[in-house]
C-alpha positions as CSV (number, residue, x, y, z in Angstrom):
1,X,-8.1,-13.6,-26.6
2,X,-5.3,-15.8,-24.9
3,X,-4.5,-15.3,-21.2
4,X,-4.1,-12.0,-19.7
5,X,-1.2,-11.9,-17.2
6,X,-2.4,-9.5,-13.8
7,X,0.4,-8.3,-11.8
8,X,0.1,-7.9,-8.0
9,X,-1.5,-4.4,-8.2
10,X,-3.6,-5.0,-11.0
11,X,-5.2,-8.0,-9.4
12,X,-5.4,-6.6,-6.3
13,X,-7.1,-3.0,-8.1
14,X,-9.5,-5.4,-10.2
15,X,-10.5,-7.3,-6.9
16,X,-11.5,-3.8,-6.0
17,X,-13.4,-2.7,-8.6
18,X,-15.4,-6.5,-8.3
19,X,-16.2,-5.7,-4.6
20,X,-17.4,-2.2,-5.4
21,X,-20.2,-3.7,-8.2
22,X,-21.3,-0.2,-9.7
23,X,-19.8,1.9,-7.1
24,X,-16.1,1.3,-8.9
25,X,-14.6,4.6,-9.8
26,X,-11.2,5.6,-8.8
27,X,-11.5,7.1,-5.0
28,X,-13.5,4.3,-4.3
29,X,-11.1,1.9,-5.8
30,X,-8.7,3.7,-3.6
31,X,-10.4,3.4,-0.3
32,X,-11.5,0.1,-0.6
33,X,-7.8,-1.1,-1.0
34,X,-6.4,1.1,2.1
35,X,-9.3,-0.1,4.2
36,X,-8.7,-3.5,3.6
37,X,-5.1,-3.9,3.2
38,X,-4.1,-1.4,5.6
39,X,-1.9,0.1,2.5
40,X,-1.9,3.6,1.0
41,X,-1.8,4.0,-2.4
42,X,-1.5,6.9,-4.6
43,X,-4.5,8.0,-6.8
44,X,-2.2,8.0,-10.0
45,X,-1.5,4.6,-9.5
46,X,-5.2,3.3,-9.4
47,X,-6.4,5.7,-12.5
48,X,-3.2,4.2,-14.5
49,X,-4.3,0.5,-13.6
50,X,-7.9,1.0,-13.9
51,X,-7.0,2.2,-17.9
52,X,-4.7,-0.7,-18.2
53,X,-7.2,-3.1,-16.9
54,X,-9.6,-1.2,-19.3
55,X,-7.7,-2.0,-22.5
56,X,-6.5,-5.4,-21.4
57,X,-10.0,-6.1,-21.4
58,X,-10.3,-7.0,-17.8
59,X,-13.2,-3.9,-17.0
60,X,-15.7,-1.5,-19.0
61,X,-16.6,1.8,-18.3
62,X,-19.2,4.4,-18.2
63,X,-19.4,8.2,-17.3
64,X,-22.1,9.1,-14.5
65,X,-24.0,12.1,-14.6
66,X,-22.1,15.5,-13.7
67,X,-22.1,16.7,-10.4
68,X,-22.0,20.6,-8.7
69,X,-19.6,18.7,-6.3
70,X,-17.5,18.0,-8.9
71,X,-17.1,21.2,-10.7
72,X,-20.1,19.8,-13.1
73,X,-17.6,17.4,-14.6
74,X,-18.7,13.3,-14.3
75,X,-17.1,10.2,-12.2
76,X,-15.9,7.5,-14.4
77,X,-17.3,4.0,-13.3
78,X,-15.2,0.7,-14.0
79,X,-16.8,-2.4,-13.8
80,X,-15.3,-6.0,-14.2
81,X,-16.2,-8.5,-17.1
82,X,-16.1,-12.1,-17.3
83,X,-12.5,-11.6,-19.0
84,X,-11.3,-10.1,-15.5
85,X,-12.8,-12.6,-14.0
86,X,-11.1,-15.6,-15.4
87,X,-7.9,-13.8,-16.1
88,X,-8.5,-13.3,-11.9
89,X,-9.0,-16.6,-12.0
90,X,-6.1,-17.8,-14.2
91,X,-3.8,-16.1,-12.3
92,X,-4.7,-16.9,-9.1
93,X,-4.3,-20.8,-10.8
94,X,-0.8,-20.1,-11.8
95,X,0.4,-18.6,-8.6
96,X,-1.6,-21.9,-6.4
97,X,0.7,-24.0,-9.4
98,X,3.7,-22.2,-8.5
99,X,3.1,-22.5,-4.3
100,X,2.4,-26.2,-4.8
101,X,4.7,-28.6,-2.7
102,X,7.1,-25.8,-1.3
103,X,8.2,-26.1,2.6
104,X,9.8,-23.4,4.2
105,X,13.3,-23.5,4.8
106,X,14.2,-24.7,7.7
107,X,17.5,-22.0,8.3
């Protein structure tokens, strides 16, 4: 598999799920984002990423057990693989390439 390019949101959903270990499911994913960024997202937008991130590769996932809480029905857990990691990585790389040298303007 060649490089996998991770947008802003996607790296910053799959840094997420990495931080969460096996506590990754999508209102997680959503809290840990708002409490550390300070920036509310919508919980569409994580459950979209997290299935893109799924089929890019980038995170597996597995059903828990259902729940009363939940109507009987069962949290979906995400969890990163080494392919998330280095296209984390990899991107990160390109981006340091890309900052390399530049000053700010000075007006």
């Amino acid at each position: 598999m060649g490089h996998v390019y991770l947008g802003e949101f996607e790296q910053i959903v799959l840094l997420a799920v990495w931080r969460l270990g096996e506590e990754g499911y999508g209102m997680r994913v959503r809290q840990e984002i708002e409490t550390r960024l300070g920036r509310s997202v919508t919980i569409g937008a994580i459950y979209v990423t997290l299935e893109r991130l799924a089929q890019k590769g980038c995170t597996r996932t597995h059903t828990g057990d259902p729940t009363a809480v939940r109507g009987g029905r069962a949290k979906r857990f995400y969890t990163i693989t080494p392919a998330g990691v280095t296209a984390l990585e990899e991107t990160r790389r390109q981006l340091d390439r890309m900052w390399q040298g530049l000053r700010r303007p000075t007006s």
